[in-house]
Each structure stands twice: as C-alpha cells, then as structure tokens.
C-alpha positions in Angstrom: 12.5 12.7 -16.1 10.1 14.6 -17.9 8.9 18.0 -16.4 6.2 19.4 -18.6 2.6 18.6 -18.5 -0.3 19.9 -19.5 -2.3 22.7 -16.5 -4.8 20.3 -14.4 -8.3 20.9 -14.8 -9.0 22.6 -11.7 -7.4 25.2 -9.9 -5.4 28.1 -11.2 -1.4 27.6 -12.3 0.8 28.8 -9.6 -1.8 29.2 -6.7 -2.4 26.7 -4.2 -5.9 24.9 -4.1 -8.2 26.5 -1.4 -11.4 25.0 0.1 -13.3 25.7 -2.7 -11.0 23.7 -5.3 -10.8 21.1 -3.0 -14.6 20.8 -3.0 -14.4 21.2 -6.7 -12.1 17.9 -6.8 -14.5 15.9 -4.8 -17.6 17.0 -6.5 -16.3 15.2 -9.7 -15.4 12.0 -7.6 -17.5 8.9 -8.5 -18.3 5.3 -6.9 -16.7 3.5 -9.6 -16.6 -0.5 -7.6 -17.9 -1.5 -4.0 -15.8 -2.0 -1.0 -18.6 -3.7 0.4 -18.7 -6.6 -2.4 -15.2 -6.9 -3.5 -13.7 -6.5 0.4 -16.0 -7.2 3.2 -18.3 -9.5 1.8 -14.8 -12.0 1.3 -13.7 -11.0 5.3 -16.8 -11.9 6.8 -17.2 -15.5 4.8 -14.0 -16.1 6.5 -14.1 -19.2 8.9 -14.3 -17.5 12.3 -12.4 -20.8 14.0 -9.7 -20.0 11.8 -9.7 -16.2 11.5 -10.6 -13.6 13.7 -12.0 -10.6 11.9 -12.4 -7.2 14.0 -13.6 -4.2 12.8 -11.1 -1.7 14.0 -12.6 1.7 12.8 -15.2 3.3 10.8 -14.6 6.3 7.8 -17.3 8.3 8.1 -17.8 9.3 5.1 -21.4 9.5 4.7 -22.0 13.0 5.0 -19.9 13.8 2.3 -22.5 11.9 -0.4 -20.6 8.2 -0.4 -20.8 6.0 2.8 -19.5 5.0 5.8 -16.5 2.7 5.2 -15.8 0.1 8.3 -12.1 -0.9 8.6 -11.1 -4.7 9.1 -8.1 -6.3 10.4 -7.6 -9.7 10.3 -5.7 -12.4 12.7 -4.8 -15.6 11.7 -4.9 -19.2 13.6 -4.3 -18.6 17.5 -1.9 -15.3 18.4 0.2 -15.6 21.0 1.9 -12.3 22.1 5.3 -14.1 22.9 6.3 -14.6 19.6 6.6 -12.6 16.9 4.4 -10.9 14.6 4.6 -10.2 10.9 2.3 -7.4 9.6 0.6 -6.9 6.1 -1.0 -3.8 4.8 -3.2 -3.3 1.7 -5.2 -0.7 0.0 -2.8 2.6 1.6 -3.9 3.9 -1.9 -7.3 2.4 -2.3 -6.5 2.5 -6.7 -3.8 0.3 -6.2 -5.7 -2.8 -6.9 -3.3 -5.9 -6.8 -2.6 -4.5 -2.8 -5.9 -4.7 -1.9 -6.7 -8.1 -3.6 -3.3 -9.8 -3.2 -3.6 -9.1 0.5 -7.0 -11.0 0.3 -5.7 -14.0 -1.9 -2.9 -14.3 0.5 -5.4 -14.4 3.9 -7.4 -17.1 2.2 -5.7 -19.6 0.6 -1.7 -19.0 2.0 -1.6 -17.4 5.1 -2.8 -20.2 7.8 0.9 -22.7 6.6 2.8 -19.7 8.5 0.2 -19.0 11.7 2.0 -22.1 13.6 5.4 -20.2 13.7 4.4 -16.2 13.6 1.0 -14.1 14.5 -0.3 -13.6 11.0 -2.0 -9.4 11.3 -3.2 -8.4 7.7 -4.5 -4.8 7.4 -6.0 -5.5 3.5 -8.1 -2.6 2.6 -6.9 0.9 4.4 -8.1 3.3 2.3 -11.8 2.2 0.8 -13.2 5.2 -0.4 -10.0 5.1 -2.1 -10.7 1.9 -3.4 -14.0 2.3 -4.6 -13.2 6.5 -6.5 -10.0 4.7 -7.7 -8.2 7.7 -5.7 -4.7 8.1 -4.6 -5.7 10.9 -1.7 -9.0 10.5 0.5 -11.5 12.8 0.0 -10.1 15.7 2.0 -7.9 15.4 -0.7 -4.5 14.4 1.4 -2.4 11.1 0.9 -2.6 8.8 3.7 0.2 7.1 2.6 2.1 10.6 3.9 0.4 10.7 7.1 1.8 7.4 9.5 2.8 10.1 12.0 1.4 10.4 15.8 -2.4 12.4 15.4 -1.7 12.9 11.7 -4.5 14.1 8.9 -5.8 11.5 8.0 -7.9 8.8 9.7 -7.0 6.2 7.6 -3.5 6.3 8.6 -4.5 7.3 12.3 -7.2 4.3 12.7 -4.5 1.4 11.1 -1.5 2.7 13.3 -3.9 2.4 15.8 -4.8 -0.8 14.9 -0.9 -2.5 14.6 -0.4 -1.4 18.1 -3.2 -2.2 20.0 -2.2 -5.3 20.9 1.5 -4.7 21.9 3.1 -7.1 19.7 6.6 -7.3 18.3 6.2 -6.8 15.1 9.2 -8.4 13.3 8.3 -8.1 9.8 6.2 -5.5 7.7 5.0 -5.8 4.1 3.0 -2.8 2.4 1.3 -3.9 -1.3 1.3 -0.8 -3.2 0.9 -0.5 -7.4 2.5 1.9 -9.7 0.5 2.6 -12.4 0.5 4.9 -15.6 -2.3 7.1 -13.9 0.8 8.6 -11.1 1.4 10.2 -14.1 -1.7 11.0 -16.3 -3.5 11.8 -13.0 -1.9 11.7 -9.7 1.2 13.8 -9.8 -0.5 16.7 -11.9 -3.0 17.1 -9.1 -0.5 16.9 -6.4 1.7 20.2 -8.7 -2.3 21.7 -8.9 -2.9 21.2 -5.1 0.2 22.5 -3.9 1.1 24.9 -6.5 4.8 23.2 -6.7 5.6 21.7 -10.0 6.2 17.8 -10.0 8.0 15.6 -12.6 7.0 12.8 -14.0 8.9 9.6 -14.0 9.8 7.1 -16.2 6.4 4.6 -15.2 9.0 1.7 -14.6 7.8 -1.6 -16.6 8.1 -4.2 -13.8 8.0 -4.9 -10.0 10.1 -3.5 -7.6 10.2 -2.8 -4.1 11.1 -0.1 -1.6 12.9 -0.8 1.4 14.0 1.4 4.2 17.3 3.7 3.6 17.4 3.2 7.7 17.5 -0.6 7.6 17.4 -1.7 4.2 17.9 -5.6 4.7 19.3 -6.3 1.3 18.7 -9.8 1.3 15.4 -9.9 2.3 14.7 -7.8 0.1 16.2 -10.2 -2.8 14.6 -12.9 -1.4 11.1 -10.8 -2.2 12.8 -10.3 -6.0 13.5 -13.8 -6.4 10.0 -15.3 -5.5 8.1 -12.5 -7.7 10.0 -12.9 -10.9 8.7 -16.4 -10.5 5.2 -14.5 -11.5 6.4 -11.5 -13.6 9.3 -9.4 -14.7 11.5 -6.8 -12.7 11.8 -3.7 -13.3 14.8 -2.5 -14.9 16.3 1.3 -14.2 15.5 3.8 -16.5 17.4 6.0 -19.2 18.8 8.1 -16.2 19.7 4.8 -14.0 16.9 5.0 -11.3 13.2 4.2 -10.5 10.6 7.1 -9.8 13.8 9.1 -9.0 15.8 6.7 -6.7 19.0 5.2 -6.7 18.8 1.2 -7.4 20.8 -0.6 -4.9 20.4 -4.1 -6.3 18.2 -5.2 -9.4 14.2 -4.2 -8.8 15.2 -2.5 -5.4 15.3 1.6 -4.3 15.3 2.9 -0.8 13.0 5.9 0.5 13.7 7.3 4.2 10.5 5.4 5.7 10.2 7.3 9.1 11.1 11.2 7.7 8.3 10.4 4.8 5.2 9.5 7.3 4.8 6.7 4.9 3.0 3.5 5.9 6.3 1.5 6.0 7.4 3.4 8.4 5.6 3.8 11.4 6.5 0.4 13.0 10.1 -0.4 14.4 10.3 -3.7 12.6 13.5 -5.4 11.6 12.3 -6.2 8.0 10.5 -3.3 5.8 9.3 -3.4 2.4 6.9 -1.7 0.1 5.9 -3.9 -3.1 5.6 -1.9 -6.4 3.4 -3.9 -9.1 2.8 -2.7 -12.5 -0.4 -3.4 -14.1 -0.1 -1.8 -17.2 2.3 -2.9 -18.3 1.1 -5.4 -21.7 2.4 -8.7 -20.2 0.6 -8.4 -16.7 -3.2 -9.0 -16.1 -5.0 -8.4 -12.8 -4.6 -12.3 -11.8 -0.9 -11.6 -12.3 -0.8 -8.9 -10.5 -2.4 -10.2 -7.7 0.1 -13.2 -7.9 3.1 -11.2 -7.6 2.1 -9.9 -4.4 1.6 -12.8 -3.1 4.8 -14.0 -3.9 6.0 -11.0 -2.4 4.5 -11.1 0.9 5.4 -15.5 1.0 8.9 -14.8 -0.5 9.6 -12.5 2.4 7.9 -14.9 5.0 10.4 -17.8 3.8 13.0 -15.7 4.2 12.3 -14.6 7.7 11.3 -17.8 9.0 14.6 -19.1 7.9 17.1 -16.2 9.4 15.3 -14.1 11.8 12.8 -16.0 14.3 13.4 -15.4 17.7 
C-alpha cells in the first residue's frame, strides 16, 4: 500500500478542517449531471399497476446553491408483509454510477420474475447530490455510507433507514451497489487525510469486481453465488501484491469481509440473514458503463437465485 501523496488543495497539513475549509470544499462543488433526468424522470414512467413509487424524504439542499433532492423507494408487484422481503440499495455514494443505474436497470426490466415469491424494496438513488457533484461525502462534507446508526449525521442515511423499516418487514436479504474507482485514490482518500488531519493510504485500486460481506455473518456461498453470476459479465478481482483488497483479507476469490454493524455502513443497519456490498470497477480498460451496469445486475439476480433456492421461509 502506498502511503505518500501529494498535500490536498485545501486545508493546512496536520490540522483538521474547520467550518471554513469545509465551506471552502463546497464552494468548488459543481452540478456536473441531473438527478432529476437520469433518476426520477425513469421512477415516475414506471407503471403504477406494477410499481408503487413513494417519495420517502426530501434533501433540502436548496439553500446551500443546488436543490432540493426528493428520495424514492420503490415496491414491486403486490407486498405482502408475511413473507419475506429482499432489499436493494443504490447511489450510498452518489459517484458510484453503475449502483445507481444497475439498481434502475434491475427495477425495470428484471425485478417483477421475483415479486411472486419475495416483496421486491429498491432504495436506487440515496445520495443525489452525490450523484449529480460526483461526490463521495454530502455536502456537509461527511460520508453517509459511515452514518447507518440510530439519529446519525447525515440525512441520507437517516431518511433510507427510515425508509427499510417503516413498514415492519423481514428483511431476508440485503444488496448495496457500490463502485470502486481510481478517483478513492486521486480524490477521495486525500480529502478524507485533509479533513481529518489523519494520514490515509492508498490501495492497490483492485482491477475487477468484488464484494464485501459481513465478518458477523459472512454467508460464503451466497456470496459465491453473486461471484459466479458476475463473472458471466466481467472479471474478478484478483488480490494484490500484498494478498488483499483495499486492505482486507480475501476469504474466497473476489470476496473480503468488513464488520458491517461497528462501521455504520449501509450493509449494516438491517438484521438480514444475507449481506453483501458489490464492488464494480469502471476503470478498469475492459469495462464500459453498460458493463458496469450489467454486473450489478447480475449481482443483485445472482444473489436472488441463490436465496430463493436455500433460504425462503
């Protein structure tokens, strides 16, 4: 791991960033795509005999010079709160495109084979001002994807936890669509060491998918079963010159484990029986964006098949 990189461009080395930094940072934020096209324009053309579409909470991030961002869930086919339910998140880090996109792919044109047998919840877009700055953090400059813990920092995380458990269902099965891209460490990880003042290495950006599952309940098979469907699409990652990914032990080919629950991450804040977090890379030269978006998609139906086989109640 290398542990050297060049001084970010705001804030000083070795002090923490104070109010004024952190305005600094969102100052030179820009709109860079639209939410409102890419995202809501496809939830809303969805059939509403076949989909129910709710707005579950707003961003308000209007008085901050971008806009106000609503959230959407989405239900698929008819829910029925005795059986169970299998959850999908997108857009955690709003840059991570194939999440957000992959989550929509998958509501349109896959999900509605699997609404007979489970309640279908997909949670596509989390973070949008993310998605539309191309931002890991939201603007108050804090990773939601840290914050899936009981009146936590950020709303994003607040509002969708919010959201899963609303409606009292067992969730059985959680999928979270996240990317890692060469930007964690051109951009991301030297403004987390600015922002904190605490130096962070960079990894080895790993040249492949792989996912994360849960140290506390790591389900290896399921989580081979997501492997086996996405290198149907696209390569696995391999470990890197020290033997991990991003840091982490690999259990099994294109598989690492994080401690879901003690890192507030979004994987975490259910108690379901099957956990993972998809890991894309797409920039890597033999993905493209429709790959990308393919692979989690496979992902998230790879890990369906393998729960409707072994684990319906």
């Amino acid at each position: 791991m290398t542990t050297q990189y060049e001084d970010y461009s705001i804030g000083t080395a070795g002090k923490a960033w104070d109010k004024a930094e952190k305005r600094q940072w969102l100052a030179a934020q820009t709109k860079k795509r639209s939410y409102f096209e890419d995202v809501q324009k496809r939830l809303v053309a969805l059939d509403n005999t076949e989909y129910e579409v709710e707005q579950y909470g707003v961003l308000a991030y209007a008085d901050l010079g971008f806009s106000d961002y609503p959230l959407y869930s989405v239900k698929v086919g008819t829910f029925d709160k005795d059986r169970d339910t299998i959850l999908v998140t997108g857009g955690v880090h709003g840059y991570e495109t194939s999440g957000v996109h992959g989550a929509l792919d998958f509501i349109e044109n896959h999900a509605k084979k699997y609404s007979d047998n489970v309640n279908i919840l997909v949670l596509p877009c989390i973070s949008p001002w993310g998605y539309e700055t191309i931002n890991r953090w939201n603007p108050h400059t804090i990773d939601p994807n840290r914050s899936f813990y009981n009146d936590g920092p950020t709303d994003e995380a607040n509002l969708a936890m919010q959201c899963a458990k609303a409606s009292d269902l067992n969730i059985l099965m959680h999928i979270d669509l996240h990317e890692t891209t060469d930007t964690d460490n051109s951009e991301f990880r030297p403004a987390l060491a600015a922002r904190d003042a605490i130096e962070q290495g960079l990894w080895e950006i790993p040249d492949g998918f792989y996912t994360v599952g849960d140290s506390a309940r790591p389900q290896n098979d399921f989580q081979t079963a997501i492997i086996n469907a996405v290198k149907q699409v696209t390569h696995i990652a391999e470990a890197d010159s020290s033997g991990k990914i991003i840091g982490s032990d690999v259990h099994q080919l294109g598989v690492i484990n994080y401690d879901k629950k003690q890192l507030f991450l979004c994987g975490g804040f259910t108690d379901a029986v099957y956990v993972s977090t998809t890991e894309v890379y797409p920039d890597s030269p033999n993905a493209t964006p429709e790959i990308c978006i393919k692979a989690q998609v496979a992902a998230i139906t790879g890990a369906l098949g393998y729960v409707l086989t072994h684990s319906l109640s």
